[in-house]
C-alpha positions as CSV (number, residue, x, y, z in Angstrom):
1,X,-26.6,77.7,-22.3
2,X,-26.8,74.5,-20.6
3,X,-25.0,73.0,-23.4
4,X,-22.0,75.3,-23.1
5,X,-22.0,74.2,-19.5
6,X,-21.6,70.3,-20.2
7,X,-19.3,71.1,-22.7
8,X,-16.7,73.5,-20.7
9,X,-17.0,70.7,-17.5
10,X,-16.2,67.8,-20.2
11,X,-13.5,70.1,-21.7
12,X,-12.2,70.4,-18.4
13,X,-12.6,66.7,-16.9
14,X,-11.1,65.8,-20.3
15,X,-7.6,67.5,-19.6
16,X,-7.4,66.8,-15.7
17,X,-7.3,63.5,-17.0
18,X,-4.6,64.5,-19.4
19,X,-2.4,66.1,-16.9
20,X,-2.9,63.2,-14.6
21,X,-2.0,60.7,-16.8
22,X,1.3,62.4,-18.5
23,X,1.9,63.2,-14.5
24,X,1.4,59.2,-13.8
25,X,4.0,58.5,-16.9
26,X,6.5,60.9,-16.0
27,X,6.7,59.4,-12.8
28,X,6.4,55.8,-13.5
29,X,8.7,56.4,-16.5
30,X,11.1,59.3,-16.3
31,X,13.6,58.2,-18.6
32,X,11.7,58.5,-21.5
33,X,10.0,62.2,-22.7
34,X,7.1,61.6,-24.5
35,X,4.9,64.7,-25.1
36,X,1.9,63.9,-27.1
């Protein structure tokens, strides 16, 4: 079980950091609409 655990926090550290950088980009760089 404690493996689910690490995996669900890395899952979600892994797209907080997504939002925040595509965040960071949109705002640094709002002319161009990249969506990976």
């Amino acid at each position: 079980m404690m493996d689910l655990a690490m995996i669900a926090i890395l899952f979600v550290c892994f797209s907080l950091m997504k939002l925040f950088t595509n965040w960071c980009s949109s705002q640094v760089d709002t002319g161009n609409g990249n969506n990976e």
